[in-house]
N, C-alpha and C positions, 0 to 999 in steps of 0.2 A: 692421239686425238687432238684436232686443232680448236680452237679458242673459240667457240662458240661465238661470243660476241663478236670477234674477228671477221666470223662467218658471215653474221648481220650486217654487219660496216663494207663487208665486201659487195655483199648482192645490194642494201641500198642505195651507196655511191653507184653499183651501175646499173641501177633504176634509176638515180634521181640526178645521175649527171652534172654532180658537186659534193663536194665535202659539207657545205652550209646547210643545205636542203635534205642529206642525208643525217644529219647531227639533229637536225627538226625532228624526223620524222623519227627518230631513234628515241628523241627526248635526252639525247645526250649532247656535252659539247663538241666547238668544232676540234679543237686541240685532243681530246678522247676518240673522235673517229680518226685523223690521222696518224695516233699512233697506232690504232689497230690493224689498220691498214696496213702502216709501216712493218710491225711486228709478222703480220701473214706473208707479207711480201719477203721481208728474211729468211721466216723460217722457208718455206718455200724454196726460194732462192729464184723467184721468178720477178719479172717486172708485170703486175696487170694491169695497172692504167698508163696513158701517157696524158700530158695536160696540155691544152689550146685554148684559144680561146675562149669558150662558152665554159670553160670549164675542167675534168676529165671526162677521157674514152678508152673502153676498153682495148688493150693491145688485144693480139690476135690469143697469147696465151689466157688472158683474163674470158676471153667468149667461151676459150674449149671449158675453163672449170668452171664457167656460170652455171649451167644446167647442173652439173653435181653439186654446188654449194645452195641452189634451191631445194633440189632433192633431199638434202640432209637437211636444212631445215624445216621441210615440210614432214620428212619423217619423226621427226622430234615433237613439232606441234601436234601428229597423230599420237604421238604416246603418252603427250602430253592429257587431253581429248581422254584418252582410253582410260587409264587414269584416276581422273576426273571420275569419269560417267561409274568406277567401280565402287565409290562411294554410295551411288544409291540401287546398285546392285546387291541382293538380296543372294547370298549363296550359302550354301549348306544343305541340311538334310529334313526332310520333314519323316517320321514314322506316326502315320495315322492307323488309331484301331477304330475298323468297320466292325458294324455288325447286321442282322437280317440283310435284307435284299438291296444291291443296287441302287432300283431305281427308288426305293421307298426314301432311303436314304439322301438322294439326288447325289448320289459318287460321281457321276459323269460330270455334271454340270462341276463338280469342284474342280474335278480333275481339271477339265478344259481352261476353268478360270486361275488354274493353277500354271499351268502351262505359258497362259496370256500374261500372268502377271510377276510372275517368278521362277522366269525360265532356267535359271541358274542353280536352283533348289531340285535336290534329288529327293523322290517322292517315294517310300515305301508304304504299304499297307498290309495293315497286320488284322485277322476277321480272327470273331471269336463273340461272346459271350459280353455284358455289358460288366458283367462281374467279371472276366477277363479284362475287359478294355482300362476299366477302373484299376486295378491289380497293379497291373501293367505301366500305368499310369504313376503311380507313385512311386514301384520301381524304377522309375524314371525310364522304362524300357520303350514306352510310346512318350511322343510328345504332346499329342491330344488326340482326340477320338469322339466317336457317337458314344451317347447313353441312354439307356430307357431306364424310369422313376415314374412313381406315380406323381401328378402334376403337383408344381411346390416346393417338391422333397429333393434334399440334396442328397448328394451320393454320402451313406453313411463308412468312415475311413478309417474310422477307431482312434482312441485314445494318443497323442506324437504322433500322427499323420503328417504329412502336408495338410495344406487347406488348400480345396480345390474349389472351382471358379464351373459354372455352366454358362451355358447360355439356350434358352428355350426356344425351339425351332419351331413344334408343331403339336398338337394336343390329338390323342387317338383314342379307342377304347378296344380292349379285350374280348370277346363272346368267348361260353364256351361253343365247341364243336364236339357230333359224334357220329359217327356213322350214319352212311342211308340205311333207311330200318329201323332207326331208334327213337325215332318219335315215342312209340308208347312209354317205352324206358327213363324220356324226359317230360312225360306227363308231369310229375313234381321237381320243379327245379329249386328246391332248395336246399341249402348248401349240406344241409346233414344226409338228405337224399342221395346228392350228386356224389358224397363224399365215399360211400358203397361202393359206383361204380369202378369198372377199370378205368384207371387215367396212364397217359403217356405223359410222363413229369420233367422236368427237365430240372438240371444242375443246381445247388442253392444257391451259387451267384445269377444266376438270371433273372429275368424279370419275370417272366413266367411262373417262377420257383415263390420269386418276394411275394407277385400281385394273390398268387392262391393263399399261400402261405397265412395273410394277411385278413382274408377272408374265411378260413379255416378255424387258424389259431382262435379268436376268440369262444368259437365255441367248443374246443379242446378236440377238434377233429385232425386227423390227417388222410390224405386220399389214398384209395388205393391202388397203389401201386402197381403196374402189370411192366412198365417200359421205363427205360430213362434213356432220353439223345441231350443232343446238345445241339443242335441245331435245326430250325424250322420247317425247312422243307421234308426231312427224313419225318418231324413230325406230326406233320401235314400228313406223309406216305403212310403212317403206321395208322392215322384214323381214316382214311381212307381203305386199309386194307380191314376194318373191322375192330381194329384191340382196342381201343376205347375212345375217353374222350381227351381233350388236349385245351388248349386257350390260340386263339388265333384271334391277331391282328382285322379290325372288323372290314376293311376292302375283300383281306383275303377269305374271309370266313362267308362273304357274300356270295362270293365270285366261288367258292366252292362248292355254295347250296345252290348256285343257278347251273353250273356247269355238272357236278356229280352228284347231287342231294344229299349232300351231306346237313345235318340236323345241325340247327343252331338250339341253344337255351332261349327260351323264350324270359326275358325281363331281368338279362345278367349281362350288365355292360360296368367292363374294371378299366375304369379312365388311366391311360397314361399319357405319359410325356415323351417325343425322342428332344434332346439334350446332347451342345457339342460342349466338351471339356477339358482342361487344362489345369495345371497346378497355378497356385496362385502367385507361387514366388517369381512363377517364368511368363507371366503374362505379356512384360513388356518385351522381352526378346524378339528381336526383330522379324523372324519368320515367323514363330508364333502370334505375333500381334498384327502380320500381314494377312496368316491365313483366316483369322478372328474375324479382319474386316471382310473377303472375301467369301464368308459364312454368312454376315449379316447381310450381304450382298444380295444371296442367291436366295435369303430364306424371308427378306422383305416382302410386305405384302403386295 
């Protein structure tokens, strides 16, 4: 490999059609380009300038290796460039835990802004349960994730946890739901009433599980039981096919009394929170604290 600087003092003297004017434009002296010059010209064993007048000119072998001693230097300055720009390249791996739906969530919109802004970040997603997502989370198996709390409330992690970090996206409330045909059956909706019926329950880390739970427990009730899923839409299907009643998110709880008549509780709305989260030790980490802003981003008002 030849002398880099060699290289320079080559192609500027035949740009600039002197040793003086190239020593200028190099910021170096004139005695330091001639012997670099000198030094390529040995090792070489070619002559590439001849001198006249005005100065030097390329001999005929100096024109054939002009283009290649540009090219090398210009491929240098790209790696240079390249480099450079990986400093504020973002790469690595994001594992985000989803939970409920899509677009409730806005996964698209992240994705997209994930895509635009940290194309070098490889994106998994991992769905499950809020009490999954959380789990998971301190396992350090996800990097951050959705969560559903009731508004306020931080994610409880027990005793040597990590200490985790939210951030509040959007405020919603719970109905119950029950079958079309169950009006009569929610003529009383109060909680020691409802707590007779069949209910479709879901897992104790859910939210579903906490918000009832919560409403129950004080008055030393528990529901009764007919089903347990673990995921939304299955049960959505199971009050829809009749087995009892369930908690639904209230867009969908609307959207399912206008479309199938399915029965809401009249005067029981369980406020929560969806919530994106992170451990607290790892906030600053560079992709985690990119995708942080990129949340604040999309869920601004």
């Amino acid at each position: 490999m030849h002398d880099l600087k060699a290289l320079r003092a080559f192609v500027a003297v035949a740009h600039e059609g002197s040793v003086s004017r190239a020593a200028e434009a190099l910021h170096l002296t004139q005695p330091a380009v001639s012997l670099k010059l000198k030094q390529l010209q040995e090792t070489l064993g070619l002559t590439l300038f001849q001198r006249h007048a005005q100065g030097l000119a390329l001999t005929a072998d100096g024109h054939a290796l002009l283009p290649s001693a540009e090219t090398a230097l210009a491929a240098l300055q790209a790696f240079d460039v390249s480099a450079a720009s990986m400093h504020d390249t973002l790469r690595g791996r994001l594992r985000i835990g989803t939970i409920v739906d899509p677009e409730f969530i806005r996964l698209g919109a992240l994705l997209h802004q994930l895509v635009q802004r940290m194309s070098q970040v490889e994106t998994e997603l991992h769905h499950g349960t809020s009490g999954y997502v959380l789990e998971s989370l301190l396992r350090r198996e996800l990097d951050v994730g959705f969560y559903l709390e009731s508004p306020g409330q931080m994610p409880a992690t027990g005793e040597g946890a990590p200490a985790v970090e939210m951030m509040e996206l959007t405020r919603f409330a719970y109905h119950v739901i029950a079958p079309a045909g169950w009006s009569s059956r929610l003529a009383r909706t109060d909680w020691p009433h409802l707590a007779t019926l069949p209910w479709v329950v879901t897992p104790p880390r859910s939210v579903h599980h906490r918000l009832l739970s919560e409403q129950l427990a004080p008055h030393g009730l528990t529901p009764y039981r007919v089903a347990q899923v673990d995921q939304e839409p299955c049960m959505i299907d199971l009050v829809r096919a009749g087995v009892g009643l369930a908690l639904a998110r209230d867009a969908t709880a609307l959207q399912e009394r206008q479309e199938r008549g399915l029965v809401i509780a009249e005067g029981i709305r369980l406020p929560c929170a969806l919530s994106f989260v992170w451990l607290e030790e790892r906030r600053d980490e560079p992709v985690i604290a990119a995708v942080r802003h990129v949340m604040a981003d999309i869920w601004s008002p």
